[in-house]
C-alpha positions as CSV (number, residue, x, y, z in Angstrom):
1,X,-21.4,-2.8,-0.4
2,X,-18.6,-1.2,1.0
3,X,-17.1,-3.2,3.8
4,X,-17.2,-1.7,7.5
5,X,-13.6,-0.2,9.0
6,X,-14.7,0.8,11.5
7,X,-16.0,4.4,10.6
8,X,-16.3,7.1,13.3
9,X,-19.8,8.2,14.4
10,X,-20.4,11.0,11.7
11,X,-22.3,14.2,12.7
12,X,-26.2,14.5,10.7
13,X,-25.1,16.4,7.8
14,X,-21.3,16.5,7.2
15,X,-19.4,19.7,6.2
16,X,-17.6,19.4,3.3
17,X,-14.2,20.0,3.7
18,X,-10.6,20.6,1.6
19,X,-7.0,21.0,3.3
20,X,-4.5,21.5,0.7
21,X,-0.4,21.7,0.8
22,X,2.0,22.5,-1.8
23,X,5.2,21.4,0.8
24,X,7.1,22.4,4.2
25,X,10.2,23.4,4.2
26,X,13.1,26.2,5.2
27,X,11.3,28.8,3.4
28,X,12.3,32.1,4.3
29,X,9.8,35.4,3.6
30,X,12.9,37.5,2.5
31,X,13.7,35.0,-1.0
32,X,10.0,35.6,-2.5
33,X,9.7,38.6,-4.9
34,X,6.3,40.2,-4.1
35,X,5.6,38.5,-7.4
36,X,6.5,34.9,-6.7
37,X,4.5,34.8,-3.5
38,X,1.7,36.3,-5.4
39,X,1.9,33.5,-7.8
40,X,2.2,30.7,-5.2
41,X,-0.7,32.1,-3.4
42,X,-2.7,31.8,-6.9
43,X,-1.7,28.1,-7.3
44,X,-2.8,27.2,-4.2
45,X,-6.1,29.1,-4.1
46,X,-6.6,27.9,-8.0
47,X,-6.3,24.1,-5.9
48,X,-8.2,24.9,-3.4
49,X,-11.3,26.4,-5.2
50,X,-10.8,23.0,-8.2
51,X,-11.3,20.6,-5.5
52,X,-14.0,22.7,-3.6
53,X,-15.8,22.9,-6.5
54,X,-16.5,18.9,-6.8
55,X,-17.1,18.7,-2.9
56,X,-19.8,21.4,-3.8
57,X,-21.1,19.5,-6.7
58,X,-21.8,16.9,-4.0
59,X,-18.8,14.7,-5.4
60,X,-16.4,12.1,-3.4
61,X,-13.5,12.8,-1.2
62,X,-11.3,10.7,-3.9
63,X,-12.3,13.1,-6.9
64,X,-11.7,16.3,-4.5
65,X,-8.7,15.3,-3.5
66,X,-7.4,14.3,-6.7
67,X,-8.4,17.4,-8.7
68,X,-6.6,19.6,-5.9
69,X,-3.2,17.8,-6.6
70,X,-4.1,18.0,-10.3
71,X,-4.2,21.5,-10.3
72,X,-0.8,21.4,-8.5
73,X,1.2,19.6,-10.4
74,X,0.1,21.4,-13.5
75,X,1.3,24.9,-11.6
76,X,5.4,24.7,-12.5
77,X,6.4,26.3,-8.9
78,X,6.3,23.1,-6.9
79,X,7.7,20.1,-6.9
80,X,4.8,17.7,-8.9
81,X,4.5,17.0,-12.1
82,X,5.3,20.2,-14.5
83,X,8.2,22.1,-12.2
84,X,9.4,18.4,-10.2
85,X,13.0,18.8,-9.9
86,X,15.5,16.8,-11.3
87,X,17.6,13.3,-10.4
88,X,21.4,13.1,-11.0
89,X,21.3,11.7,-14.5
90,X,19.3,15.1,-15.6
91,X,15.8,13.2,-15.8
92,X,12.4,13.8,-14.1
93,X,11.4,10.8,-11.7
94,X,7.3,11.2,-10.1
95,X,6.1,9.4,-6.9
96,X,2.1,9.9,-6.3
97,X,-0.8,7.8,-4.2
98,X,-3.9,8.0,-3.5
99,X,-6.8,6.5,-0.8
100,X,-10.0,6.4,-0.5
101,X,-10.9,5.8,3.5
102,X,-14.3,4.5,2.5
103,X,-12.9,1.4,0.9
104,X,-9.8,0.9,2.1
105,X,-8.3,0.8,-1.6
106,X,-5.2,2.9,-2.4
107,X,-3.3,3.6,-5.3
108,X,0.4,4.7,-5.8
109,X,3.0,5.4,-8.7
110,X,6.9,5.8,-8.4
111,X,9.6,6.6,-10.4
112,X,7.2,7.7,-13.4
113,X,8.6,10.0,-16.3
114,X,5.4,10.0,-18.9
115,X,2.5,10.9,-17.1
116,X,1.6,14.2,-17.1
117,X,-0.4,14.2,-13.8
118,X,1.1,10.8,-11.7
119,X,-1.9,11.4,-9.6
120,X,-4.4,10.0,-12.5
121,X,-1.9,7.1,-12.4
122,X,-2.1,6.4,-9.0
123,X,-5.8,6.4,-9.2
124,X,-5.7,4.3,-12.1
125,X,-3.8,1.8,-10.1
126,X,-6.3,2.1,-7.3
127,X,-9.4,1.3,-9.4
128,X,-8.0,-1.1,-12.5
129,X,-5.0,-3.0,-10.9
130,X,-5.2,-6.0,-8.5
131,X,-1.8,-3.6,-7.2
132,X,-1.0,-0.9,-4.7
133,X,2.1,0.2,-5.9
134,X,3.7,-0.1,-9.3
135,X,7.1,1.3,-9.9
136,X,8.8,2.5,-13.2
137,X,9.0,2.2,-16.8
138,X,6.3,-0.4,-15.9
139,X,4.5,2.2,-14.3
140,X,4.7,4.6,-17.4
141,X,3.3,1.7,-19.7
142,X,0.1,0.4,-17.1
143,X,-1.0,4.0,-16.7
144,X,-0.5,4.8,-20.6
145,X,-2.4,1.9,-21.4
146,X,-5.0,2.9,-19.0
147,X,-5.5,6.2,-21.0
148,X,-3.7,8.1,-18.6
149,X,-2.4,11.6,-20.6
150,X,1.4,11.5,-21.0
151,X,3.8,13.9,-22.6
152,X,7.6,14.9,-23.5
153,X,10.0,15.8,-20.8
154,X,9.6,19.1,-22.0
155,X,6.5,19.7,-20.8
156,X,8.1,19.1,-16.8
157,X,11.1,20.9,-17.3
158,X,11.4,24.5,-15.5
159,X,15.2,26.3,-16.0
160,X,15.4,26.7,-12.4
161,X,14.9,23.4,-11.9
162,X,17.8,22.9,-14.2
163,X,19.9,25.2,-12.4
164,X,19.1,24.0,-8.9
165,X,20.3,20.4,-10.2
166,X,23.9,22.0,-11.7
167,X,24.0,23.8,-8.1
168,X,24.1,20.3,-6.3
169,X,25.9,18.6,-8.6
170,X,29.0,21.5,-7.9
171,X,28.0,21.0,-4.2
172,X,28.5,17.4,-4.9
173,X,24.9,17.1,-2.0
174,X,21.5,15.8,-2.6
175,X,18.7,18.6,-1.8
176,X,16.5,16.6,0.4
177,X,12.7,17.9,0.2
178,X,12.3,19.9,3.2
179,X,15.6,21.7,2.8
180,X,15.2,23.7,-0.5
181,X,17.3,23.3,-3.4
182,X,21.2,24.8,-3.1
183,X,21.8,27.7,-5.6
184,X,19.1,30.1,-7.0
185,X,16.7,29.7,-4.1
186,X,18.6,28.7,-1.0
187,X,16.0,28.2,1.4
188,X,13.6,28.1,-0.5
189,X,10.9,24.9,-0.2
190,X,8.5,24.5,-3.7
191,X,7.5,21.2,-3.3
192,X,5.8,17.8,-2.9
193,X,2.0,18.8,-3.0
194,X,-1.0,16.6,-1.1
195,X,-4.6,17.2,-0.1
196,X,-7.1,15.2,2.1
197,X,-10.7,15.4,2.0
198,X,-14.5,15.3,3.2
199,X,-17.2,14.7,1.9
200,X,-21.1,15.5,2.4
201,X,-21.7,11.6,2.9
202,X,-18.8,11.2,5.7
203,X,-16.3,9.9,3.1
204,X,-12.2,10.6,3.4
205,X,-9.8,10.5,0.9
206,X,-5.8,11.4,0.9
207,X,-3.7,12.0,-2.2
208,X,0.0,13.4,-2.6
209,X,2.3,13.7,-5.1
210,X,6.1,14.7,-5.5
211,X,9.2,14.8,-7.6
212,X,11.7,14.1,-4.4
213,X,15.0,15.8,-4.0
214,X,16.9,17.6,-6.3
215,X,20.3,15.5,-7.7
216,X,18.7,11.7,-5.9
217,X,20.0,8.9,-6.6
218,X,19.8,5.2,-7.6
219,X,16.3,5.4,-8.0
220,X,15.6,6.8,-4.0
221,X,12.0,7.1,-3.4
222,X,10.4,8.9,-0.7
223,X,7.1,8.4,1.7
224,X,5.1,10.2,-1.1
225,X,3.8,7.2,-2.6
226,X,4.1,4.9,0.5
227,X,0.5,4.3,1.8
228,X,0.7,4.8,5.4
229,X,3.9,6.5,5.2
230,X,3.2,9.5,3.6
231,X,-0.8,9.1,2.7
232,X,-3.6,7.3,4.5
233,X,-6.9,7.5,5.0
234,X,-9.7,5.6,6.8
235,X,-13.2,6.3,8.0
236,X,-11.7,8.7,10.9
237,X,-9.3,10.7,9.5
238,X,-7.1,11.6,6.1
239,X,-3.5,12.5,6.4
240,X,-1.1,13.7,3.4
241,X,2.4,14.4,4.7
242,X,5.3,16.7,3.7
243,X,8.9,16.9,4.3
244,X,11.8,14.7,4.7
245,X,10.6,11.5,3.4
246,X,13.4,9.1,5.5
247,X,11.9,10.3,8.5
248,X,7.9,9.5,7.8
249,X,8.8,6.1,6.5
250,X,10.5,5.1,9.6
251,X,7.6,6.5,11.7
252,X,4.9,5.2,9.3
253,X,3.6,8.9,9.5
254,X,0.1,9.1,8.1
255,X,-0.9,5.8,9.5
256,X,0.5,6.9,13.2
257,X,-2.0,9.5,13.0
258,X,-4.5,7.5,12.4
259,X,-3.6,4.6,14.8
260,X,-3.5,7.3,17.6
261,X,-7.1,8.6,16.7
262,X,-8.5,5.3,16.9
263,X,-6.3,3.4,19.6
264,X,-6.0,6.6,21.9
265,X,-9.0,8.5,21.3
266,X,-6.8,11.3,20.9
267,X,-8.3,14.4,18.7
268,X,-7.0,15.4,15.4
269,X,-4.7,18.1,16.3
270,X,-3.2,16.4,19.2
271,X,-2.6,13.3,17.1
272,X,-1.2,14.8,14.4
273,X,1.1,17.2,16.6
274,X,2.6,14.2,18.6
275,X,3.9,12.5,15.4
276,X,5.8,15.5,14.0
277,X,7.3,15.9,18.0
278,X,8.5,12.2,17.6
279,X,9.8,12.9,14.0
280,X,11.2,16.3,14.6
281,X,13.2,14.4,18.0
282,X,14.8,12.1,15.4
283,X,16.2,14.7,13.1
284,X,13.5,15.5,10.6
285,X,11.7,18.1,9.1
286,X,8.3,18.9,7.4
287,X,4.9,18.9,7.9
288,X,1.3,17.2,7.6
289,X,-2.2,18.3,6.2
290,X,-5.2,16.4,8.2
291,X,-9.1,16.2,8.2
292,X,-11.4,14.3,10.8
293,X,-14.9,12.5,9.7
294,X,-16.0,15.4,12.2
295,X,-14.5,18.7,9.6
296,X,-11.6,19.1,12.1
297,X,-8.5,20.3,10.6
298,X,-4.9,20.3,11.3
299,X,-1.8,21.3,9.9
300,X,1.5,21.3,12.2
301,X,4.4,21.8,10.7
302,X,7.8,22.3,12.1
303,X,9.9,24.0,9.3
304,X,9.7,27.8,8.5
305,X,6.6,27.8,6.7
306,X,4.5,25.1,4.9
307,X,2.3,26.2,1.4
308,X,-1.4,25.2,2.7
309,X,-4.9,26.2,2.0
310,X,-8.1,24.8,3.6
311,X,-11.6,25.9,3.1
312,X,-14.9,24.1,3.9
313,X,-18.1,24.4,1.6
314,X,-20.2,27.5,2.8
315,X,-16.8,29.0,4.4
316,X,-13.8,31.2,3.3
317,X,-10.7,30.3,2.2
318,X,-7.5,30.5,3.9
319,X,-4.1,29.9,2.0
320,X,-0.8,30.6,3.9
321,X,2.6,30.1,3.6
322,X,4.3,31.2,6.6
């Protein structure tokens, strides 16, 4: 049975509901050919309508979630799995974690290079391990031996990934994940991806997933796989966050949100709005992706756009980037 934590009063009959983000950053309209924002708009609606579809099918939170960031990290424009940017010795290093809000159990992955979507290796962790968190080459093995899909760096390298590493490395500066990459797309934000979930029987779930910064260092990981940091959920709310990882680790992001919800009473959007005020007052930039037990939503973000999408079952989609 699964044990009680506490789980907000749930209306009758649920609405399933999917929020969606493919990262928050300095994004500027003017960069995007009419083309590229075309085809980000596709990957997130492509996300949107995969994880809809199981919440439709009458599926769990956890499987919604997870198929959304799939779907992401397969699409070579953002910064998860196929199309993660690159560390300083020229390899690709994944973060990912998942939650289920149900059960309390999470799952996360860092540093990966083998799997072809980190997110099945988070949930992997999350249902086979007695672990939260494994890190590594260790990481690569577990998940592999799991029967987790892996494949060839090949299949995550983009060239403008490859050119957006030489940039910093002339620049001699790390391209933190809210501030875009220096070089071919200054400004420009393509990165870590996240959605959170709900289900028709009340259930929550939070996954994210991310390559980091362009050019990183000494194997620097971010909130991305950091339960409470960058993903939590419980039976109130799911939270998947965005941005300049430093900055929701020292604020404990997702899990503020949640705290404030339960502690304070406070709704959704108000919660979620004061934790990006208190990170935003100590320097740092991105943005957050939210659902309620209730089907509220919220999305704040305090960068010049955020790639997002939300759509409950029965309802239209929305996908924005601005």
């Amino acid at each position: 049975m699964c044990p009680d934590l506490g789980r907000a009063k749930l209306p009758a009959m649920p609405i399933p509901t999917l929020v969606i983000h493919g990262g928050a950053g300095l994004v500027k309209a003017h960069i995007f050919a009419e083309h590229q924002e075309a085809d980000y708009h596709a990957g997130l609606s492509a996300a949107l309508a995969a994880g809809l579809a199981v919440l439709a099918a009458g599926g769990p939170a956890l499987d919604a979630a997870q198929r959304a960031v799939e779907v992401l990290e397969d699409h070579p424009g953002f910064n998860a799995g196929r199309g993660a940017v690159y560390a300083h010795e020229g390899h690709i290093e994944l973060d990912a974690s998942i939650m289920c809000g149900a059960t309390g159990r999470a799952g996360a992955v860092a540093g990966v290079r083998t799997l072809r979507h980190p997110i099945q290796g988070a949930r992997v962790v999350l249902e086979r391990s007695a672990h939260v968190l494994l890190a590594g080459a260790g990481a690569d093995t577990y998940c592999a031996g799991q029967g987790v899909a892996t494949a060839p760096p090949a299949h995550f390298h983009t060239d403008l990934r490859w050119q957006q590493l030489q940039a910093a490395k002339t620049a001699d500066r790390i391209a933190l994940d809210h501030d875009g990459a220096p070089g071919p797309v200054t400004d420009a934000k393509l990165g870590t991806v996240g959605a959170v979930a709900l289900d028709a029987a009340g259930r929550l779930a939070a996954a994210t997933s991310t390559g980091g910064m362009t050019n990183k260092r000494w194997g620097r990981i971010g909130d991305s796989p950091l339960i409470g940091a960058g993903t939590f959920a419980d039976g109130r709310v799911a939270i998947s966050c965005t941005g300049h990882g430093e900055h929701f680790m020292r604020h404990v992001a997702a899990h503020a949100v949640a705290q404030r919800v339960e502690l304070l009473g406070e709704p959704l959007g108000a919660a979620c709005q004061a934790v990006l005020d208190r990170i935003e007052a100590g320097g740092g930039l991105g943005g957050l992706i939210a659902v309620d037990a209730g089907g509220a939503i919220a999305l704040p973000f305090n960068t010049g756009g955020m790639f997002r999408g939300h759509q409950a079952v029965g309802g239209p989609a929305t996908v924005a980037i601005w």
